[in-house]
C-alpha positions in Angstrom: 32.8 203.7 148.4 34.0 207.4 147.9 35.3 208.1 144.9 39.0 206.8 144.0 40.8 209.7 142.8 39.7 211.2 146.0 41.4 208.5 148.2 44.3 208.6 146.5 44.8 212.3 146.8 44.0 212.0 150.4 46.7 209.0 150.7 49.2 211.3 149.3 48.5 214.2 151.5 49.1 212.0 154.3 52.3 210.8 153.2 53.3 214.2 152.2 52.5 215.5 155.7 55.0 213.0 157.1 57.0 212.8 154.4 60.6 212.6 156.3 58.9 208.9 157.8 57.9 208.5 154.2 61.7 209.1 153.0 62.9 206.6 156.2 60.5 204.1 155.4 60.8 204.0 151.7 64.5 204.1 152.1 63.5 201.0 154.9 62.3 199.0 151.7 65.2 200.4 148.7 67.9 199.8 151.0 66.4 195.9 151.7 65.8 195.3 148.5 68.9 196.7 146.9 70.8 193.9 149.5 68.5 190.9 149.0 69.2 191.4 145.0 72.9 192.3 145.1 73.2 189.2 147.9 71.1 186.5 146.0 73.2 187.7 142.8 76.6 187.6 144.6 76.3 184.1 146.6 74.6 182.5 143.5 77.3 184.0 140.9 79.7 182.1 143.5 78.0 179.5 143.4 78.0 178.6 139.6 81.4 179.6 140.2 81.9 176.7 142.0 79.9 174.2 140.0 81.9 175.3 137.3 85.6 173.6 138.9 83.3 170.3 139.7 79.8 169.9 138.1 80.2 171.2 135.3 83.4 169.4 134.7 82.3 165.8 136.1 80.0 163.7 133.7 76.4 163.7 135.0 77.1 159.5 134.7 80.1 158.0 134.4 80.6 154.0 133.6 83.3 152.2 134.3 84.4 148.7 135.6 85.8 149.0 139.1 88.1 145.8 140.5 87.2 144.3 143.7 86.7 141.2 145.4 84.4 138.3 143.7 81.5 138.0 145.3 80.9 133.9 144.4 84.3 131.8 146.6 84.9 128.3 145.3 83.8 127.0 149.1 80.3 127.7 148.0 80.3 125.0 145.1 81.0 122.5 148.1 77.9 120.4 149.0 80.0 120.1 152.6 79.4 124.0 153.5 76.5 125.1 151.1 74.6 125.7 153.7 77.1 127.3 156.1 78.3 131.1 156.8 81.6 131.0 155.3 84.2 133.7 155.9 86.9 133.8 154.3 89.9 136.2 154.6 92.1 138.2 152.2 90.2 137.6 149.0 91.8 138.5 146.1 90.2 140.8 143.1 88.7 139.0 140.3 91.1 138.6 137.4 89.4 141.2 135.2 90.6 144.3 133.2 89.6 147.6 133.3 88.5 147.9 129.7 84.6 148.2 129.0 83.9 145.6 126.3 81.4 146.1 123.5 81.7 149.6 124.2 81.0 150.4 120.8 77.5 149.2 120.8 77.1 150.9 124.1 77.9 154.8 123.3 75.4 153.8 119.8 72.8 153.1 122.3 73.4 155.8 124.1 73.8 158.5 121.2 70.4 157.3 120.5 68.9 157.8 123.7 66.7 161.0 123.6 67.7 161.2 127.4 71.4 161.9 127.0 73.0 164.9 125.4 76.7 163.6 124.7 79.2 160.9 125.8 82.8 161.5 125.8 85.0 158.3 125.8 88.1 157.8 128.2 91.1 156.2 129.3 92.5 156.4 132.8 95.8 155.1 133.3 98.8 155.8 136.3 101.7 156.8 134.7 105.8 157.8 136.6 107.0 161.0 134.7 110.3 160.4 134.6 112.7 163.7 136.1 116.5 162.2 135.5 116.5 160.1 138.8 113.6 161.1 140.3 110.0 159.2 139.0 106.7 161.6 140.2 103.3 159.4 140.3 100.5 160.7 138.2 97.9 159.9 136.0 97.2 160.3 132.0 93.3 161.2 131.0 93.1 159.3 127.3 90.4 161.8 126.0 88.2 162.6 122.9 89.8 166.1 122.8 86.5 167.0 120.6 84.1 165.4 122.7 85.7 166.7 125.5 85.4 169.9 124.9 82.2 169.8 123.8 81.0 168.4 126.8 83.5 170.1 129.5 84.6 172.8 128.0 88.3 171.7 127.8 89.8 174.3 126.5 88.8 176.9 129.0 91.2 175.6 131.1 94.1 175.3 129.1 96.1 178.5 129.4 99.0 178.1 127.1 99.0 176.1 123.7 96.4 174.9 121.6 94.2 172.2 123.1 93.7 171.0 119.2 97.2 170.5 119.0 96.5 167.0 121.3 94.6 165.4 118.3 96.4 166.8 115.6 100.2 165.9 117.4 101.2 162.4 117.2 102.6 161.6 121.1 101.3 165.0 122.4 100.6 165.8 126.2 98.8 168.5 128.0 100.2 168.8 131.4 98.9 170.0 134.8 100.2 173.6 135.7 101.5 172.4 138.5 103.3 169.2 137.0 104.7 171.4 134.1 106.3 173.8 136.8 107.7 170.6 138.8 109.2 169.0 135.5 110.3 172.6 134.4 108.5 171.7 131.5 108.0 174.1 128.7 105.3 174.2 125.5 107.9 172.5 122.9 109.9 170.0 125.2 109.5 166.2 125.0 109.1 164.7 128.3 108.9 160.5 129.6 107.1 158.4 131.2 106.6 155.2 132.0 103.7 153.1 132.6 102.5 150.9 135.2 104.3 147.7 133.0 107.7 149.1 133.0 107.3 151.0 129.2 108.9 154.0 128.8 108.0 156.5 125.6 108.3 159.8 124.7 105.7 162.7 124.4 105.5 166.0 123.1 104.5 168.7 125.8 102.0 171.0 123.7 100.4 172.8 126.5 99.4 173.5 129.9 96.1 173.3 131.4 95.3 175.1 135.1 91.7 173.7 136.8 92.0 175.6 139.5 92.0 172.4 142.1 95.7 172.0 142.9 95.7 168.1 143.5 95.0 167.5 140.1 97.1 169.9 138.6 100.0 168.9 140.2 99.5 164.7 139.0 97.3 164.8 136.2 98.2 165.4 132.3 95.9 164.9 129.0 96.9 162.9 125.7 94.8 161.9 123.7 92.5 157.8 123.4 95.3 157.1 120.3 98.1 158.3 122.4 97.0 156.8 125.5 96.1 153.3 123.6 99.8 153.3 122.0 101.3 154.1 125.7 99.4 151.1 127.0 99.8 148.9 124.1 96.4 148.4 123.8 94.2 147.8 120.7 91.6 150.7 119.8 88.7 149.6 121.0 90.3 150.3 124.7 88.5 152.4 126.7 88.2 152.3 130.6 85.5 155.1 130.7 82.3 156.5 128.9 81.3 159.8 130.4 77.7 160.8 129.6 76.0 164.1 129.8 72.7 164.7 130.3 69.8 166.5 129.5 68.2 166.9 132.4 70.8 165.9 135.0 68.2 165.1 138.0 67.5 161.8 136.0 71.5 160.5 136.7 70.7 158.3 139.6 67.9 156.3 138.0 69.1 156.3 135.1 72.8 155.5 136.2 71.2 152.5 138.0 69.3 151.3 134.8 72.5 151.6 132.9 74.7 149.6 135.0 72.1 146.7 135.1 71.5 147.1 130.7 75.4 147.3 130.4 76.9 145.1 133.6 79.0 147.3 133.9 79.7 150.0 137.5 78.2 153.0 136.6 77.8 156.0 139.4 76.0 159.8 139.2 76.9 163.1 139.5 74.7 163.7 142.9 76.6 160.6 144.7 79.9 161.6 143.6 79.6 165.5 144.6 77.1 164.9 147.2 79.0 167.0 149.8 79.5 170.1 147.3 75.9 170.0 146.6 75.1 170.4 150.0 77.2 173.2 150.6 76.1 175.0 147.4 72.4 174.7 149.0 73.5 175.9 152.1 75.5 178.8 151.3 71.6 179.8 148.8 69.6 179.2 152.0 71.6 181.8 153.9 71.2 184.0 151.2 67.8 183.6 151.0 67.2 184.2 154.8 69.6 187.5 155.2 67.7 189.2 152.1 64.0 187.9 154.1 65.1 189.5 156.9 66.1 192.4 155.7 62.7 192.9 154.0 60.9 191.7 157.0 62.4 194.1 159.4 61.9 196.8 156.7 58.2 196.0 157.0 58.4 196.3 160.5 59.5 199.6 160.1 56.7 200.9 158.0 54.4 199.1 160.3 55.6 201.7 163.5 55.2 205.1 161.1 51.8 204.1 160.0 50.4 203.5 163.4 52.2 206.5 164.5 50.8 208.5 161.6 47.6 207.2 162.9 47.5 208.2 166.6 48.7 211.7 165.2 46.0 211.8 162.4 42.9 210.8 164.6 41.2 213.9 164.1 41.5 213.8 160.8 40.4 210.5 160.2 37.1 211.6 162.8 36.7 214.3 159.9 36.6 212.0 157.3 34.4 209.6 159.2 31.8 211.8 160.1 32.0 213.7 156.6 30.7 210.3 154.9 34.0 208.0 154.3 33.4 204.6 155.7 35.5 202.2 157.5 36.5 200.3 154.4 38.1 203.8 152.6 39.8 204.9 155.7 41.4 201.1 155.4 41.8 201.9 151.7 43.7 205.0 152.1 46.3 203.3 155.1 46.6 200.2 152.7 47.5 202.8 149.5 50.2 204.6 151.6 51.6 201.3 152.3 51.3 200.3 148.7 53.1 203.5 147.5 56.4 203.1 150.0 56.4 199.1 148.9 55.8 200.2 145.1 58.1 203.0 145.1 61.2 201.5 147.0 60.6 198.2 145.7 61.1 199.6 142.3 64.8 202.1 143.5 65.9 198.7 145.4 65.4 196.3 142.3 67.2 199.5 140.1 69.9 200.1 142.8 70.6 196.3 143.4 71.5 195.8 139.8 73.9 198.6 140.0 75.7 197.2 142.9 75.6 194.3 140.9 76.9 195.5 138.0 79.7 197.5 140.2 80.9 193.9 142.2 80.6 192.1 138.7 83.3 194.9 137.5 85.8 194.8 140.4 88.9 192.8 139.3 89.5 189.1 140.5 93.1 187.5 139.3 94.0 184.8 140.5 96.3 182.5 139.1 94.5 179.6 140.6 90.8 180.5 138.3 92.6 181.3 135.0 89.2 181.3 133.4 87.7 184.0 135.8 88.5 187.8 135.8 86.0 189.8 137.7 83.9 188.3 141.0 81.0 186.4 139.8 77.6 188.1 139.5 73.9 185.7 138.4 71.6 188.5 136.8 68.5 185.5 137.2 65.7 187.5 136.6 64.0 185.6 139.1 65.7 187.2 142.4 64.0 190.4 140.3 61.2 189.1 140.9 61.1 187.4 144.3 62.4 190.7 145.3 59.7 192.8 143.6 56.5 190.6 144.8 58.4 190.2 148.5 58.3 194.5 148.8 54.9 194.8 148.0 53.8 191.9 150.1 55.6 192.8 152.9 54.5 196.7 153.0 50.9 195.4 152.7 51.0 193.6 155.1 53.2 196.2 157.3 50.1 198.4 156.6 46.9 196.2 156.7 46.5 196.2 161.0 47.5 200.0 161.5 45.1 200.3 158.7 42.7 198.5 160.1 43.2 200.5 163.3 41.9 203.2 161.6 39.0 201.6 159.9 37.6 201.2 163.6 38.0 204.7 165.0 34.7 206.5 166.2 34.2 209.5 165.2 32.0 210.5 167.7 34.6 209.8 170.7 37.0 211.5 169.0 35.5 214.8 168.6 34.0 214.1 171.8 37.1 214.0 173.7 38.5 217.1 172.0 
């Protein structure tokens, strides 16, 4: 093997000797590079975006009794039809509540359960706010308000008043930004409603909250579980809902199913009840993903064509080398270093460039009165698209030079000169 410093000085004569179909190639790589970073960062900002208005604001399991149908009919205590297929027609729900009994024992077992990371107790009920004459259907979420927004971040999304104020105000309401406007509601007024029994009280509008989906802020409101219990006239151990967050939230189905069989109780997880959002979240990454390959891959395939070109021009000077002592292997060595270089050298202005175009989209203003939360367009700095990006360029431009390289391992001197 000839000496290294002598190969690389050769390599960078040759690429100096071309060095406008150096510039195109290594601008080949920046430019790709630059794109698959600023893309990857874009789509999966959005992304996150995106998990944040479901996700991250559904509980990773969530029990709960539903009401349907029993299962066990009297006909099947008769000796008569025991043995029969019985089918019987417009069966009634099981007289059952909606309340989760012993639910005090269940959130202590599951505060000690190394699995989950917080539980946030609830109360859904169907409410009529009450407009003079006019009755609009909604709902009231009986919440935690500190659990809450410990484990959803509930005050993110309220964009006037003090979400506090719902604990700390007797008869206090958060409504939807959408309800408030319908009610012509303002941070102050008291407001009614009634409840599914006919009761009518009172409550204290203390702010509006905006989620950014507009079917529930048009119908949905927040009081507080005290609130919510006296609206119901229900004790206070009344709870329809324990939301649980998890650690590790790919363990929600299994664990959703052990719970519902420890606890009898209906219990589903977050990957069944966003199951289509998922999907598309995955989707939208894959494209990503294959757009920024591509770009690299055809990048590659254009260092590929000015290294085989710079090798039919350069045959006699790869017959020089050959018959002067360098061997096959360090005329491969020298094709494979140019490669390198263009791969190295634009990887490393794409992965610099790509943040800046990053950085430039993440400043770019993004008001919308539908995202309160969110100001600019959503960028994900992951240092792993740095990465991918990084060990993709030099791959690719190795590979983009290993055959022309190996073209020019082959060449016989001999015929060369011969022909000349």
């Amino acid at each position: 093997m000839m000496n290294f410093k002598l190969l690389v000085s050769i390599s960078g004569s040759l690429l100096v000797a071309r060095l406008k179909q150096t510039i195109v190639a290594g601008v080949g790589v920046t430019f790709s590079i630059a794109m698959f970073i600023t893309l990857l960062s874009f789509m999966s900002g959005l992304n996150d975006l995106l998990d944040g208005l479901i996700i991250n604001r559904t509980a990773h399991i969530r029990l709960y009794n539903e009401i349907r149908p029993s299962n066990f009919q009297p006909i099947d205590l008769s000796e008569t039809y025991k043995s029969h297929h019985n089918f019987i027609s417009s069966v009634k729900p099981k007289k059952e509540r909606l309340q989760i009994y012993n639910n005090d024992a269940i959130m202590d077992f599951l505060r000690s359960d190394s699995r989950v990371s917080g539980i946030a107790p609830k109360i859904i009920t169907q409410v009529f706010y009450n407009i003079g004459a006019i009755d609009l259907t909604g709902a009231i979420n009986g919440i935690d308000v500190e659990a809450e927004n410990n484990l959803f971040l509930f005050q993110n999304y309220v964009i006037d008043g003090n979400y506090i104020d719902l604990k700390n105000t007797p008869n206090s309401i958060i409504l939807g930004k959408g309800l408030a406007e319908k009610m012509l509601a303002n941070v102050g007024d008291m407001i009614q409603v009634t409840t599914s029994r006919g009761e009518r009280i009172k409550l204290k509008v203390v702010g509006f909250f905006q989620s950014g989906l507009q079917d529930i802020d048009n119908a949905q409101s927040y009081a507080s579980i005290n609130t919510t219990q006296k609206l119901l006239g229900e004790s206070g151990s009344y709870i329809t809902d324990i939301q649980i967050k998890l650690n590790d939230i790919n363990l929600a189905p299994s664990l959703a199913k052990e719970y519902q069989n420890l606890f009898e109780v209906d219990a589903i997880d977050i990957q069944t009840a966003n199951s289509q959002f998922e999907t598309g979240s995955t989707v939208r990454t894959l494209i990503s993903y294959s757009v920024g390959i591509t770009l690299l891959i055809v990048a590659g395939f254009g260092i590929y064509n000015i290294l085989n070109m710079m090798i039919y021009e350069k045959m006699d000077s790869i017959a020089i080398l050959k018959a002067t002592g360098f061997s096959g292997k360090d005329v491969n060595r020298i094709f494979i270093g140019i490669a390198l270089t263009i791969g190295i050298l634009g990887g490393a202005l794409g992965l610099v460039l790509g943040l800046g175009m990053s950085w430039s989209i993440d400043q770019i203003p993004f008001n919308t009165s539908a995202l309160p939360t969110i100001k600019t367009y959503p960028i994900n700095y992951n240092p792993r698209f740095y990465m991918i990006g990084a060990v993709f360029s030099i791959f690719t431009t190795y590979f983009a030079g290993y055959f022309p390289a190996r073209k020019a391992s082959k060449v016989d001197p001999v015929i060369i000169i011969r022909g000349k």
